[in-house]
N, C-alpha and C positions, 0 to 999 in steps of 0.2 A: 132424414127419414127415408127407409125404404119401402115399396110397394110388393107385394105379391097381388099379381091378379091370373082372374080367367076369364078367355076372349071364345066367343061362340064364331063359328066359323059356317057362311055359307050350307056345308056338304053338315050344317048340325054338330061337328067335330068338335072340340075342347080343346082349347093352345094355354097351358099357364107358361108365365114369364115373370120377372120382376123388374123395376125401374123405380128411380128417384121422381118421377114424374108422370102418371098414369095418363093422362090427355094428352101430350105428347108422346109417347110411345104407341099408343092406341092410333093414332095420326100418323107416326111411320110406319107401325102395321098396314094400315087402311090405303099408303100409295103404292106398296107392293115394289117398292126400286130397295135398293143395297141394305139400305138402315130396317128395313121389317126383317123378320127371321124367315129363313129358308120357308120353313112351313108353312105362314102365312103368305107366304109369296104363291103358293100352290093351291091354298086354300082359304078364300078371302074371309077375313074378319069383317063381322056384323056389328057386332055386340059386346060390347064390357060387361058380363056377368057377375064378377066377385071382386071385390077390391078390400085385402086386407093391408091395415099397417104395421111396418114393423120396429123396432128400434134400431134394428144395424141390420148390414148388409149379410151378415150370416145366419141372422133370424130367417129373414125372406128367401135367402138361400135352402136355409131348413128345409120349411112349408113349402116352397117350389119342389123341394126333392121329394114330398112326399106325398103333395099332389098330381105328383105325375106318379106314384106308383098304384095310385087310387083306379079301380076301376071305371069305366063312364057309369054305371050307374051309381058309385058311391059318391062320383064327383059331384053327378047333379043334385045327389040329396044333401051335400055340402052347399052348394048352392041355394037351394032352397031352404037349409034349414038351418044354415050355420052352426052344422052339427059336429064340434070336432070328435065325437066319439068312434067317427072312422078313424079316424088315425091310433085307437088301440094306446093310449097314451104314449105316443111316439113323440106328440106334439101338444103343450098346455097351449091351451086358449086365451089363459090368462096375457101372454107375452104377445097377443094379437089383436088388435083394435079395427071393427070391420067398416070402413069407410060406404058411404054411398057412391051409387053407381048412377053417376047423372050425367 
């Protein structure tokens, strides 16, 4: 199983990523040494905001590619409202299962 999520960042900022493992990747986000990504190293992660599943690493590759082309306010009404209709049918929702963020 693959992960796409989005990480709320300190400065309010948006970081998506993907991972087989959302609580550990979240946790090298959060020490800020080699294994978190550049960006999070400059901008600390808070918060796991969105956590979708996927079925292969190219699904979640997808939805990372197109959640990063998303505006911040489109992003956060993805967030909130698990609306894929930003994505313009870019992306079925169907092929995405939205996990909880705990």
């Amino acid at each position: 199983m693959y992960y796409t999520y989005i990480i709320r960042c300190t400065d309010d900022s948006l970081y998506t990523g993907i991972t087989t493992d959302v609580k550990r990747r979240f946790e090298e986000h959060l020490s800020q040494n080699e294994k978190s990504a550049k960006y999070t190293r400059t901008h600390k992660a808070i918060k796991i905001e969105a956590v979708w599943q996927s079925k292969d690493r190219i699904s979640a590759s997808r939805l990372e590619y197109q959640i990063k082309r998303l505006t911040k306010v489109q992003k956060e009404e993805l967030i909130k409202n698990n609306d894929f209709n930003v994505f313009k049918d870019k992306i079925k929702s169907d092929d995405y299962k939205v996990k909880s963020v705990s």
